[in-house]
N, CA, C and O atoms as CSV, one atom per row, in Angstrom:
chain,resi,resn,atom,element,x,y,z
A,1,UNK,N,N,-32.571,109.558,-123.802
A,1,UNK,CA,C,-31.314,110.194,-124.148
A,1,UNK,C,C,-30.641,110.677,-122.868
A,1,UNK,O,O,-31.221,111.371,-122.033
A,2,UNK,N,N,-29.160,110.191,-122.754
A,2,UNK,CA,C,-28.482,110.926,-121.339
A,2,UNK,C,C,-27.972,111.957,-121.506
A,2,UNK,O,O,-27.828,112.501,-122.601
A,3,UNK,N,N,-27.657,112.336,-120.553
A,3,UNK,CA,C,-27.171,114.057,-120.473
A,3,UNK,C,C,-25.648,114.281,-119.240
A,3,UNK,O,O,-25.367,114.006,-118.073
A,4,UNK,N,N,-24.970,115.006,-120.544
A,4,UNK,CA,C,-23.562,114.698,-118.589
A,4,UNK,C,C,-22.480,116.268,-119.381
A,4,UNK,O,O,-22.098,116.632,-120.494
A,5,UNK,N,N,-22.416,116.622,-118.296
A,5,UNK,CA,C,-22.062,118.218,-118.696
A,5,UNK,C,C,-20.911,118.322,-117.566
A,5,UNK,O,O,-21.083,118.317,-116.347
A,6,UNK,N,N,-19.977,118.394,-118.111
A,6,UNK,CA,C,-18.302,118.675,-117.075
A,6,UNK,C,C,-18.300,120.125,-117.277
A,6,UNK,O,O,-18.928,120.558,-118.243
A,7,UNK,N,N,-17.663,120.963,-116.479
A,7,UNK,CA,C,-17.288,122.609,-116.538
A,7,UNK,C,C,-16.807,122.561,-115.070
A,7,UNK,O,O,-17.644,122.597,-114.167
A,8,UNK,N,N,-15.427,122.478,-114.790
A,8,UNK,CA,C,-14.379,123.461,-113.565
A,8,UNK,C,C,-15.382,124.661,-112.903
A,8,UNK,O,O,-15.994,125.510,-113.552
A,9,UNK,N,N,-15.379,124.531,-111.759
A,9,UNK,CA,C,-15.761,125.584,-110.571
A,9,UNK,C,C,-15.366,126.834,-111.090
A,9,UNK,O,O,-16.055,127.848,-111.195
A,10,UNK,N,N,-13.910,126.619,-111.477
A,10,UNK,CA,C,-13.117,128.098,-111.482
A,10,UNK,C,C,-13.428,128.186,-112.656
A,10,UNK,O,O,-12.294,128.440,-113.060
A,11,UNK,N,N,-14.173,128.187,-113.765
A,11,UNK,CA,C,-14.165,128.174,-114.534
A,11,UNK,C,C,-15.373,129.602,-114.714
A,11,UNK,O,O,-15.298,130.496,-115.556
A,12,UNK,N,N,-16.154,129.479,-113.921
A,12,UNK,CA,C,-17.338,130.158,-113.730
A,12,UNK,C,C,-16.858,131.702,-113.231
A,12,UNK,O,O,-17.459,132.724,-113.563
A,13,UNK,N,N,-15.875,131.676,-112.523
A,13,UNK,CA,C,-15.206,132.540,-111.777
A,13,UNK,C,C,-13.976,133.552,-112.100
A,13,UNK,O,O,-13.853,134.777,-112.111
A,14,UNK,N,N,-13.121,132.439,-112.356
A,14,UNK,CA,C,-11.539,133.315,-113.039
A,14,UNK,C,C,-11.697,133.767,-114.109
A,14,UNK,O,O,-12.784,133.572,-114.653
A,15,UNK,N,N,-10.829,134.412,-114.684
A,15,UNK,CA,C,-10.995,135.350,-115.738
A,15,UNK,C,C,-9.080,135.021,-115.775
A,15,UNK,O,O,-8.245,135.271,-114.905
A,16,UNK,N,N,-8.891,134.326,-117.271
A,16,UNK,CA,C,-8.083,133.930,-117.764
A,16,UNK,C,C,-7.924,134.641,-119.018
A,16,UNK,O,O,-8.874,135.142,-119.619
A,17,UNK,N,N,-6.508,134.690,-119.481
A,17,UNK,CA,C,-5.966,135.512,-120.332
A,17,UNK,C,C,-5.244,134.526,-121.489
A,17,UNK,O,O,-4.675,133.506,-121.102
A,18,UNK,N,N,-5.288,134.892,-123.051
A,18,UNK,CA,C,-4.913,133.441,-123.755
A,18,UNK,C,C,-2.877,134.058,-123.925
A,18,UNK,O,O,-2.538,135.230,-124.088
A,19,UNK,N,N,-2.093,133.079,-123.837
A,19,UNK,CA,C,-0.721,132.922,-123.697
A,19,UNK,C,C,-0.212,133.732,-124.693
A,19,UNK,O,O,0.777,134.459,-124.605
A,20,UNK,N,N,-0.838,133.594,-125.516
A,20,UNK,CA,C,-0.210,134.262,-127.340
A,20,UNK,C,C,-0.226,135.306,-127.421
A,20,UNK,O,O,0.783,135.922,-127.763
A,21,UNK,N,N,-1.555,136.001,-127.094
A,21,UNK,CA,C,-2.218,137.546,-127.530
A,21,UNK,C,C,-2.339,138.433,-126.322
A,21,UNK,O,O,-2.136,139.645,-126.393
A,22,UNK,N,N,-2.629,137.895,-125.355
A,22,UNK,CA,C,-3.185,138.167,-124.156
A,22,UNK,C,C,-4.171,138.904,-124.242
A,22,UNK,O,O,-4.147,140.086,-123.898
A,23,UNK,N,N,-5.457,138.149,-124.843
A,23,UNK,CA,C,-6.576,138.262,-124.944
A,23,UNK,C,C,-7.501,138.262,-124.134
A,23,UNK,O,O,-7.604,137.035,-124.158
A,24,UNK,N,N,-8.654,138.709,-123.080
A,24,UNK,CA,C,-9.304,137.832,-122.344
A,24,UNK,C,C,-10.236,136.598,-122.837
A,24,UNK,O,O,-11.077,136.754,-123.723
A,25,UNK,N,N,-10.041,135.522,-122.270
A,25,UNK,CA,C,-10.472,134.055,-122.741
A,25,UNK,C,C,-12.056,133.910,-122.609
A,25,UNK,O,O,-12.621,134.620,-121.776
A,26,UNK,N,N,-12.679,133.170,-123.262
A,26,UNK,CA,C,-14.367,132.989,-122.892
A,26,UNK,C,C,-14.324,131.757,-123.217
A,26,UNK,O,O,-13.429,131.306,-123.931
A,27,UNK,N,N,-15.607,130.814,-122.574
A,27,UNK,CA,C,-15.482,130.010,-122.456
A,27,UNK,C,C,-16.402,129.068,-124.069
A,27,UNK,O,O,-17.403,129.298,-124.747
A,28,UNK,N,N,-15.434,128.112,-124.043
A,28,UNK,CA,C,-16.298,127.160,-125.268
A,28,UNK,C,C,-17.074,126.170,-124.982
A,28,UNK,O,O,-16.600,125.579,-124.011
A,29,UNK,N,N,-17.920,125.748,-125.301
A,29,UNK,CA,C,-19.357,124.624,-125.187
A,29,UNK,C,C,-18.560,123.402,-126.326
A,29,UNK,O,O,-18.691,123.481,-127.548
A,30,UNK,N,N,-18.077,122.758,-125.914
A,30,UNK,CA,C,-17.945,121.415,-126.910
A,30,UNK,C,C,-19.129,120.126,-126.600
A,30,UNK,O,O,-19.271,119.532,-125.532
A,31,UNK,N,N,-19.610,119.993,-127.393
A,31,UNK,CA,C,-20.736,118.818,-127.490
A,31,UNK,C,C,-20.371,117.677,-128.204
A,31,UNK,O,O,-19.721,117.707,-129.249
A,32,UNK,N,N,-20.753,116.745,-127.692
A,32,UNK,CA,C,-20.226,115.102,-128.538
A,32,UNK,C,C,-21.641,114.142,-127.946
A,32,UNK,O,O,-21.815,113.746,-126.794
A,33,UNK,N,N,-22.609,113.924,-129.241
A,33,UNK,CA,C,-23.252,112.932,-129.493
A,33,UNK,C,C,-22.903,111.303,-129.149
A,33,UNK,O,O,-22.813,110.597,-130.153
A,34,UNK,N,N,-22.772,110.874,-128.313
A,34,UNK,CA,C,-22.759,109.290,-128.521
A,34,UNK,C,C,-23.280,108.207,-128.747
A,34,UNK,O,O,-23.332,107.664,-127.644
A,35,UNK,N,N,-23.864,107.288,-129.767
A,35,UNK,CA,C,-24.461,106.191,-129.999
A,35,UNK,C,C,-24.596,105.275,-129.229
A,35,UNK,O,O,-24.129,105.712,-128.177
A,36,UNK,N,N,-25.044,103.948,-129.006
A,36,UNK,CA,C,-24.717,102.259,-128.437
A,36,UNK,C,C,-23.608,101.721,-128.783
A,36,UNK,O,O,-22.737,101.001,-128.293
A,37,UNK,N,N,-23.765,102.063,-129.412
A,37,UNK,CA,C,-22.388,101.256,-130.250
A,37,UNK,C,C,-21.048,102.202,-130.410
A,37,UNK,O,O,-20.447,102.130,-131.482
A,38,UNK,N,N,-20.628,102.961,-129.530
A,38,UNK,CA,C,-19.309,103.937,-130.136
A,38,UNK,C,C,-19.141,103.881,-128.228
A,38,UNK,O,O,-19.815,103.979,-127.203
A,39,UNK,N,N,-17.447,103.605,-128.809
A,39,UNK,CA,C,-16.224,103.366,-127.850
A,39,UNK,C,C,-16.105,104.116,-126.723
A,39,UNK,O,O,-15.342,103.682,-125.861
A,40,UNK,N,N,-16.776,105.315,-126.487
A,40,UNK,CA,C,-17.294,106.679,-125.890
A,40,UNK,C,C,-18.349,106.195,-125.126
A,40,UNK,O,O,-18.138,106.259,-123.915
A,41,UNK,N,N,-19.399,105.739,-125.454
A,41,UNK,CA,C,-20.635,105.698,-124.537
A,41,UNK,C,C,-20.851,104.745,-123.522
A,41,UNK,O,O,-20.779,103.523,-123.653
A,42,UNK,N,N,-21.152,105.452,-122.385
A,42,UNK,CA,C,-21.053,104.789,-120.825
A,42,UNK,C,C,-22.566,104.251,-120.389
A,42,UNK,O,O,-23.617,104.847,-120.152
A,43,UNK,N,N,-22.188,102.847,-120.395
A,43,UNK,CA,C,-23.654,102.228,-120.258
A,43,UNK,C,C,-24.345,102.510,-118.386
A,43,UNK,O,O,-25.529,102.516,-118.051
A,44,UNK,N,N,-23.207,102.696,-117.555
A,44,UNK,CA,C,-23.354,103.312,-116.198
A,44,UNK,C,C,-22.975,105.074,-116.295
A,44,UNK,O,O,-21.804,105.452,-116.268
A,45,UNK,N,N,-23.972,105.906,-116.394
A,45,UNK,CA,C,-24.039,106.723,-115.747
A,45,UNK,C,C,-24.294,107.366,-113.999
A,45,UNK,O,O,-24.724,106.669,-113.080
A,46,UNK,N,N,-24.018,108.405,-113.917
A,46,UNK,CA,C,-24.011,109.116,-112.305
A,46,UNK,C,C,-25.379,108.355,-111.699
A,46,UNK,O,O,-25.235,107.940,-110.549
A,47,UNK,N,N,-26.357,108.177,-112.164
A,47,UNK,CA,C,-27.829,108.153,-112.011
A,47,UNK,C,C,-27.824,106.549,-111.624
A,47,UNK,O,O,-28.642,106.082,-110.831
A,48,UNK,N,N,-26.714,105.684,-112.337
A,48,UNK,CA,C,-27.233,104.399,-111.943
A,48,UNK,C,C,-27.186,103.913,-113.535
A,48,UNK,O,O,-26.661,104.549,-114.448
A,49,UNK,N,N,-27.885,102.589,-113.646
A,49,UNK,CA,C,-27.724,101.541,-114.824
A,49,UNK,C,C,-28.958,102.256,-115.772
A,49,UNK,O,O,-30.116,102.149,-115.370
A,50,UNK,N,N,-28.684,102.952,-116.983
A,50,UNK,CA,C,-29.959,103.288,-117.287
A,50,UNK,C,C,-29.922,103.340,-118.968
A,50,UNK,O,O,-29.124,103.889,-119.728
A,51,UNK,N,N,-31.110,102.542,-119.221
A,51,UNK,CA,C,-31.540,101.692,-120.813
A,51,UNK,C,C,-31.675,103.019,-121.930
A,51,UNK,O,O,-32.710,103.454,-122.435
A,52,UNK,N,N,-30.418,103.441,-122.105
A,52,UNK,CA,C,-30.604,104.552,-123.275
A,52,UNK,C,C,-30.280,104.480,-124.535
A,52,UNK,O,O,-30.205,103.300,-124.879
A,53,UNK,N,N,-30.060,105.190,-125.352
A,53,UNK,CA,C,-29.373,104.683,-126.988
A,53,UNK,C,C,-28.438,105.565,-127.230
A,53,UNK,O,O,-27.378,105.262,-127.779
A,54,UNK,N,N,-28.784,106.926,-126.786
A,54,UNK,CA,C,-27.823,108.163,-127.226
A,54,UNK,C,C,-27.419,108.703,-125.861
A,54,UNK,O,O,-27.875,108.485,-124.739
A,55,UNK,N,N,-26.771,109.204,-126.145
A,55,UNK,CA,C,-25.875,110.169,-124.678
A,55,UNK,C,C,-25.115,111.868,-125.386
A,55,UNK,O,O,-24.412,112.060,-126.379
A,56,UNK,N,N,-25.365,112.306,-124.909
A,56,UNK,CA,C,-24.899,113.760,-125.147
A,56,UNK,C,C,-23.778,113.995,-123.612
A,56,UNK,O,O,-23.975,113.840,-122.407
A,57,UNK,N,N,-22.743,114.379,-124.329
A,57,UNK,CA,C,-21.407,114.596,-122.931
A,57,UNK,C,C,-21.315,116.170,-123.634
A,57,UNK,O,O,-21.134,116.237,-124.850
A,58,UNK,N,N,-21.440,117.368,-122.864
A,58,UNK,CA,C,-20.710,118.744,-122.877
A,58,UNK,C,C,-19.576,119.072,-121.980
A,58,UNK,O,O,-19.791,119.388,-120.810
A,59,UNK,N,N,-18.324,119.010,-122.496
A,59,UNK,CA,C,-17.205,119.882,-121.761
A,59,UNK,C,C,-17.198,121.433,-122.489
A,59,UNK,O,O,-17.491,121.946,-123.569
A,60,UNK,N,N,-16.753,121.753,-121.381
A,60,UNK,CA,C,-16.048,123.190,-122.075
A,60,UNK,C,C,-14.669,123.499,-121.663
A,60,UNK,O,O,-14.038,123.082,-120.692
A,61,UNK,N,N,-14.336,124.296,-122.576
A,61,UNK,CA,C,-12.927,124.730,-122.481
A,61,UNK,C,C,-12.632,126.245,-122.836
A,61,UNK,O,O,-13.501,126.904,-123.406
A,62,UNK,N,N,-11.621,126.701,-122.558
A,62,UNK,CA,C,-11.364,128.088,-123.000
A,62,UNK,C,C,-10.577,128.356,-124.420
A,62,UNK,O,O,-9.536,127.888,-124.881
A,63,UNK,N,N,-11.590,129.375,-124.942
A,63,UNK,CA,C,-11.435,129.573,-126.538
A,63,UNK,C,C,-10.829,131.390,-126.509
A,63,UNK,O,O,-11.697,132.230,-126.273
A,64,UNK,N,N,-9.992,131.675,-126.648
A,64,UNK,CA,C,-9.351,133.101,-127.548
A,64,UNK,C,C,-10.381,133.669,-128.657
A,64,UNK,O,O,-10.661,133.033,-129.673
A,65,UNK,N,N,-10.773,134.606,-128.428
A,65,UNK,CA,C,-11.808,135.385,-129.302
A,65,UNK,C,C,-10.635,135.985,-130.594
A,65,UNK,O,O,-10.848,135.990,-131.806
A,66,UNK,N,N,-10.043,136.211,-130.252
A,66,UNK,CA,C,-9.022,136.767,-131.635
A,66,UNK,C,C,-7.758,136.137,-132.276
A,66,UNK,O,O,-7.140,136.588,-133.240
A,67,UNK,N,N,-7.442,134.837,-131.456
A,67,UNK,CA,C,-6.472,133.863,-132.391
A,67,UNK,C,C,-6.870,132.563,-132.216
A,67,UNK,O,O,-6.104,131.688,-132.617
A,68,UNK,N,N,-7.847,132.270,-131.731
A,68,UNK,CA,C,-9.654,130.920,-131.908
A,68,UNK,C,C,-8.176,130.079,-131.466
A,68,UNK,O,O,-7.785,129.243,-132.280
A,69,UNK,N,N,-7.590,130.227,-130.559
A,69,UNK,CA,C,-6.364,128.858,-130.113
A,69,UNK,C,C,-7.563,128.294,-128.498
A,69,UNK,O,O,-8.367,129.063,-127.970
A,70,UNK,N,N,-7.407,127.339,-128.211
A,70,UNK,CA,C,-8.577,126.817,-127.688
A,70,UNK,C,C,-7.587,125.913,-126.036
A,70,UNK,O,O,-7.011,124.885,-126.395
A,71,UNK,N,N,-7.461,126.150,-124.901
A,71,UNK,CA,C,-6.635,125.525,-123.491
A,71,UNK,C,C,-7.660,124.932,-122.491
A,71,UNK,O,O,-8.544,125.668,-122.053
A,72,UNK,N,N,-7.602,123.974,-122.210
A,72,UNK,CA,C,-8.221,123.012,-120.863
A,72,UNK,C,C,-8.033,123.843,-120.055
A,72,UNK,O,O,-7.484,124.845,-120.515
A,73,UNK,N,N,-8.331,123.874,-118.669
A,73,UNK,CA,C,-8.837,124.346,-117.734
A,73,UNK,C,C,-7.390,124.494,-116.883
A,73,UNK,O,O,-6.859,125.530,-116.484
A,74,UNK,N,N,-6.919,123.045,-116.737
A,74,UNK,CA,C,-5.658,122.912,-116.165
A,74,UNK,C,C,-4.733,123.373,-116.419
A,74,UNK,O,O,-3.927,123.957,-115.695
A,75,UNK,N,N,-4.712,123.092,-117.930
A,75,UNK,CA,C,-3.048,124.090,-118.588
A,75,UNK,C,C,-3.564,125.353,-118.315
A,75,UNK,O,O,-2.711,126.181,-117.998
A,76,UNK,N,N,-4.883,125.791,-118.351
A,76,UNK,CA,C,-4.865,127.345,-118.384
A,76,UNK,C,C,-4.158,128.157,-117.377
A,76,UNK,O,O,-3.489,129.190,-117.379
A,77,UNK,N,N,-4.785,126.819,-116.054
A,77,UNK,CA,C,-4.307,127.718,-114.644
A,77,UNK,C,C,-2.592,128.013,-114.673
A,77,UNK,O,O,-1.968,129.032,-114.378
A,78,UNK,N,N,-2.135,126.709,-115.146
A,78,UNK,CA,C,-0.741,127.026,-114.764
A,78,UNK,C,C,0.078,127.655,-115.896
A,78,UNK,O,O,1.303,127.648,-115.779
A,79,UNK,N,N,-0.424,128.137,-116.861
A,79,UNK,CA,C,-0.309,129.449,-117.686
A,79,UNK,C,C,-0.346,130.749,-116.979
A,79,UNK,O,O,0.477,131.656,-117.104
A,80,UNK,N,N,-1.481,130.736,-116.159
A,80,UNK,CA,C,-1.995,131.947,-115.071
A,80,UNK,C,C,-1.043,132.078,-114.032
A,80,UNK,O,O,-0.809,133.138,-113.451
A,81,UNK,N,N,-0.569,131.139,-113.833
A,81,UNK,CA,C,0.217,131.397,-112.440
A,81,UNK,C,C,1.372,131.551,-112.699
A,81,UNK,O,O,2.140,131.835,-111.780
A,82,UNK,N,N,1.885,131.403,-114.123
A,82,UNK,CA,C,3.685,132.305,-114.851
A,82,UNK,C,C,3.576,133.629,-115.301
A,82,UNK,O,O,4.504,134.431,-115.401
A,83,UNK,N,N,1.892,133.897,-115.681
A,83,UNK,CA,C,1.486,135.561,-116.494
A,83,UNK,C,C,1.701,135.972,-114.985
A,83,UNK,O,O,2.827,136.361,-114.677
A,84,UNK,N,N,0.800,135.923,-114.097
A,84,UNK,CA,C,1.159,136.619,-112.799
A,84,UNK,C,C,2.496,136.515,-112.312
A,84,UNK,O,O,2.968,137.628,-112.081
A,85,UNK,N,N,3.327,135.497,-112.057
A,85,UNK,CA,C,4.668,135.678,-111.482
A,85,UNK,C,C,5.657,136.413,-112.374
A,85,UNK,O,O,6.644,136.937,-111.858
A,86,UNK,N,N,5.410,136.490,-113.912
A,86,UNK,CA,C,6.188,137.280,-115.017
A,86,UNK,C,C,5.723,138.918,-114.956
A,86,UNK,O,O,6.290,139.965,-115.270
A,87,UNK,N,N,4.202,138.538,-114.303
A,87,UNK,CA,C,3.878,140.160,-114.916
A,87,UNK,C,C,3.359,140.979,-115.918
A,87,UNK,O,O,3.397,142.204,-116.036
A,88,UNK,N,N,2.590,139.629,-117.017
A,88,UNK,CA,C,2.499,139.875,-118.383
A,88,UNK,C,C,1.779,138.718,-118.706
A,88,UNK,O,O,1.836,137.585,-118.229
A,89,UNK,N,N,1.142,139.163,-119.532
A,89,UNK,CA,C,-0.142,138.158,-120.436
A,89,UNK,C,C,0.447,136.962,-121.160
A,89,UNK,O,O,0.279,135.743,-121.140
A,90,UNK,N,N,1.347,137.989,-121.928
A,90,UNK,CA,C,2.494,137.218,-123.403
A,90,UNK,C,C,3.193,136.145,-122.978
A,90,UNK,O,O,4.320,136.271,-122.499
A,91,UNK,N,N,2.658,135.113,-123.098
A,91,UNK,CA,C,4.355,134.365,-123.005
A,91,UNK,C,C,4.757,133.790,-123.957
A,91,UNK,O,O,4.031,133.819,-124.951
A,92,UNK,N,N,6.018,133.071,-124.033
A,92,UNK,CA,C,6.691,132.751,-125.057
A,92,UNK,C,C,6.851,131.218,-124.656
A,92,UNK,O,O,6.272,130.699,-123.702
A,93,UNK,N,N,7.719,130.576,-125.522
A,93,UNK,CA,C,7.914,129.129,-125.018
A,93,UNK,C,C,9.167,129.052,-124.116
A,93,UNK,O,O,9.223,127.959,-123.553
A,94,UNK,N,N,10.088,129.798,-123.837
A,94,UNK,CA,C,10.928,129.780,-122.902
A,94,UNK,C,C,10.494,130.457,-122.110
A,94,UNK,O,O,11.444,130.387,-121.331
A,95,UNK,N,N,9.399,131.474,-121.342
A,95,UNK,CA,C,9.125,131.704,-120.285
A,95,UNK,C,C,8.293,130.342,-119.654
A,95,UNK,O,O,7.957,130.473,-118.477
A,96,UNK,N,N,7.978,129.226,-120.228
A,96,UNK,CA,C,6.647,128.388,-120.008
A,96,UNK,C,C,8.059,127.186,-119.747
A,96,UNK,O,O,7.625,126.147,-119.250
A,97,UNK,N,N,9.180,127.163,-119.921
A,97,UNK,CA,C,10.604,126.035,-119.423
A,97,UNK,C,C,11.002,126.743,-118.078
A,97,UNK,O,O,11.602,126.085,-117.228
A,98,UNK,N,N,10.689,128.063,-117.857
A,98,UNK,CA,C,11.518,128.583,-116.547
A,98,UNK,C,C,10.639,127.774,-115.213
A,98,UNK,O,O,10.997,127.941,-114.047
């Protein structure tokens, strides 16, 4: 069985706030099983050519503890970098066009 686990550097580090509530964010564990046969599973892994059947891939992402709304890593940052230049957690959808 393979094993392949993605998680951002900054991820470990920053402390992100969710857009809606301005909640502080924690991070989510998403897991996805893959078969031989499903459109998903990488017969070359990091390791080289290797004779498996199943594969397990973990990303994570950032999950809102009080409105469960769930942001990638990337949108998060550049969410982060309008709460800081605005001054405020909250944003709206026209502060996120400026």
């Amino acid at each position: 069985m393979g094993y392949q686990m993605e998680m951002p550097v900054g991820m470990l580090f920053r402390r992100m706030y969710c857009r809606y509530c301005g909640e502080k964010l924690v991070r989510h564990k998403i897991t996805n099983v893959y078969s031989a046969g499903d459109p998903n599973f990488d017969r070359v892994m990091k390791g080289g050519i290797v004779n498996i059947k199943q594969q397990t891939k973990v990303t994570y992402v950032y999950k809102c503890p009080s409105c469960n709304k769930t942001s990638k890593y990337n949108e998060q940052c550049g969410y982060s970098k309008i709460q800081k230049r605005l001054g405020r957690k909250i944003l709206s959808d026209e502060d996120l066009k400026k």
